[in-house]
Every structure is written in C-alpha cells, then in structure tokens.
C-alpha positions in Angstrom: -33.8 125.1 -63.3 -36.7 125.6 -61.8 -38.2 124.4 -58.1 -40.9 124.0 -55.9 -39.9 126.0 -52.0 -42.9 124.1 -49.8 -43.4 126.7 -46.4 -44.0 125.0 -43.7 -44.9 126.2 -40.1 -47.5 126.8 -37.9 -49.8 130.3 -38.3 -47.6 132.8 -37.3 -44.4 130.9 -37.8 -43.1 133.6 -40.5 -44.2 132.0 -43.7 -45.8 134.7 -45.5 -43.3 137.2 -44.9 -40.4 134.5 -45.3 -42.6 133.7 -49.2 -42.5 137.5 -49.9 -38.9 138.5 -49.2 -37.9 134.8 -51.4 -40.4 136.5 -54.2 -39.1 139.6 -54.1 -35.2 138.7 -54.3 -36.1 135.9 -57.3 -39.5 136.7 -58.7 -41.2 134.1 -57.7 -44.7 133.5 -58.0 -46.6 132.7 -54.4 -49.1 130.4 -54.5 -50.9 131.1 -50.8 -53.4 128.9 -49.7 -55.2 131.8 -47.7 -55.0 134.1 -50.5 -57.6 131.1 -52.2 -59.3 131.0 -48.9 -60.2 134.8 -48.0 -62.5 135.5 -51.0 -64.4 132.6 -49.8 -68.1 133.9 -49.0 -68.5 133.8 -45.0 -65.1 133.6 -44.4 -64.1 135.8 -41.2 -60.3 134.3 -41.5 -60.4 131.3 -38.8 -61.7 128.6 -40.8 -59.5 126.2 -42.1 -58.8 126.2 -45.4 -61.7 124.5 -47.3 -60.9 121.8 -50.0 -62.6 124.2 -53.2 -59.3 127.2 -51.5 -57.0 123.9 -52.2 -58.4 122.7 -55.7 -57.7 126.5 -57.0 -54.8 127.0 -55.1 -53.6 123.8 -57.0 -54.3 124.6 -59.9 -52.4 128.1 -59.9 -49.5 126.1 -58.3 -49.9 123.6 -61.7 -50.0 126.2 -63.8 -46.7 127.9 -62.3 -45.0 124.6 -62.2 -45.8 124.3 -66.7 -43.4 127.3 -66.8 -40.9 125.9 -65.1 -39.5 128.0 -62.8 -39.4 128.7 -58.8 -42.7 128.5 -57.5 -43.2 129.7 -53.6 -46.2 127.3 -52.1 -47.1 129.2 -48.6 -49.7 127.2 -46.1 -48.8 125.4 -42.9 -48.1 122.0 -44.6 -48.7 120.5 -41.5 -50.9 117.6 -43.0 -49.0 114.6 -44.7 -51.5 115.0 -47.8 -51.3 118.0 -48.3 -47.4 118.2 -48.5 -48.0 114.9 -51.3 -50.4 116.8 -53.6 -48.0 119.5 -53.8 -45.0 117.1 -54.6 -46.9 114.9 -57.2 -48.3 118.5 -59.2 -44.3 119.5 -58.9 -43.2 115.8 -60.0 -46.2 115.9 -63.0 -44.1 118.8 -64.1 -40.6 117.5 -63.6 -39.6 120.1 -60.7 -37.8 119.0 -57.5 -39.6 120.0 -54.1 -37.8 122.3 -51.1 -39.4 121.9 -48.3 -38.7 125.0 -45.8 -39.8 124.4 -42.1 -40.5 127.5 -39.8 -40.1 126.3 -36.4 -39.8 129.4 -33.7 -41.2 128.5 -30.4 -44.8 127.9 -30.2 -45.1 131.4 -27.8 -43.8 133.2 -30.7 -46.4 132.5 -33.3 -49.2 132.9 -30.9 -47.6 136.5 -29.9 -47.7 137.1 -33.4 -50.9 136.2 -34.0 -51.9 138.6 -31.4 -50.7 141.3 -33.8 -52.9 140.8 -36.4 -56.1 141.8 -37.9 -56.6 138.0 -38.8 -56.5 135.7 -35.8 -56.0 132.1 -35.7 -57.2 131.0 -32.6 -54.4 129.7 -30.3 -56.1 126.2 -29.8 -55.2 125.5 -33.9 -52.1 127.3 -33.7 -50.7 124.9 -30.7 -52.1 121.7 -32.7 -50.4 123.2 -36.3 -47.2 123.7 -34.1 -47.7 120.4 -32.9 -48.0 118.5 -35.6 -45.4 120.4 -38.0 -43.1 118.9 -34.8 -44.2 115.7 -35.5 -43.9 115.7 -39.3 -39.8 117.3 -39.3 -38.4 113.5 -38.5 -40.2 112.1 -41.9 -39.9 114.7 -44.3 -37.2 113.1 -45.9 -38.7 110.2 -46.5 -41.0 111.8 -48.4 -39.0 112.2 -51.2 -38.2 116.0 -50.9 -35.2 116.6 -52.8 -34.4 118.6 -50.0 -35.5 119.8 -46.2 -34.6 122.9 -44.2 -35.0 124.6 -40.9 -35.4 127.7 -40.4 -36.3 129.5 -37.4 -37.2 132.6 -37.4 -35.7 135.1 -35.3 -37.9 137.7 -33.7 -37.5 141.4 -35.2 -36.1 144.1 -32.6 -36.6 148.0 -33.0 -33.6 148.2 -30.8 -30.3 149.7 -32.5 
C-alpha cells in the first residue's frame, strides 16, 4: 500500500537527510521542494520557495502518487496550505498522508545551517521553527492519517 511521508521542520531540522536515509531503505521517490527551487534563474538559495518551484514540485508528487507507492514530500510544511495541497494530490490518488515533524531545538538548526554552503538566514529559520511549533497541536485535525515526532539527535564523532 502505498503513502504519502509529509517532512516537516524548520531549515536545518534534518529533513533532507531524514528523506534520503527513508529513500534509501524503501526506494522511495523524494519530491524536494528546493530541488524545484535551485534551478530557478537568480536563485542564490535564500529565497523562499516561489509558487512556479511548487506547481512542478506538485506535479512530480502527482505523478508519484498515480503509481501508488511511498512517496517522500521534503519542505518545511510549516504553512497550513501547503500541507492541504499535498494531502488533497495524495487523497485525488487514494493514498493516506504521514506527516513527520522534525523538531530539534531551534539552536540546532541554525548551528546547522552554519555548516552549509546554502544558508537560510536565521531570521526565517527562527519564524519556520516557530510556526512548525504552532502547527504540531492541529495536525490531526487535518486529516493526516497519521502524525509523528521526531527529533533529531545531533551526530557525535566521539566513540
């Protein structure tokens, strides 16, 4: 049976590498948001994502939902809508949505962001963390057929 996993987290929160290691051990496909966004012309990887990034971005997620298998949707999902688009293109196509919510502690994602060649600035980073917060008491009324937490432990090079 196939499902819809919905990543959400602020930038930094450990989507993308959480969305590789899920495709990797099921063969998923990923539909990223910023993978839709970066080929954008004038895009120096702080803007937010533009609505022509979401109209393809759903309509790769469309076409993985038709074969009817797991499909890995990775963007913040902080905004209401944008969680409801993805759950009425899963529903079109009978599949169930999992929404998975990164919450490590806001200094965490902005110390990760601080480790990349693509920088969110901390200013949308705090308000993503801020309002993926706000959004964890409705999810389920959203008609998820599930929600989970996940927060994401920081990686030692300790033994």
């Amino acid at each position: 049976m196939g499902v819809v996993l919905v990543l959400m987290g602020a930038s930094g929160s450990g989507k993308s590498t959480l969305a590789k290691a899920l495709a990797t051990a099921t063969g998923a496909p990923v539909v990223s948001y910023d993978q839709h966004q970066r080929p954008r012309p004038g895009d120096d990887g702080v803007q937010a994502v533009s609505a022509q990034a979401l109209a393809s971005a759903w309509r790769e997620l469309a076409a993985c939902c038709a074969c009817g298998g797991v499909v890995i949707v990775d963007g913040t999902h902080c905004q209401r809508s944008r969680r409801v688009t993805v759950r009425a293109i899963a529903a079109a196509h009978h599949l169930p949505t999992v929404v998975i919510a990164l919450t490590p502690p806001l200094e965490v994602c902005l110390r990760r962001q601080g480790q990349r060649g693509r920088r969110v600035p901390a200013a949308d980073v705090a308000r993503q963390h801020a309002a993926v917060l706000a959004a964890l008491p409705v999810l389920a009324q959203e008609g998820h057929a599930a929600v989970l937490f996940a927060s994401a432990r920081e990686r030692s090079s300790r033994p």
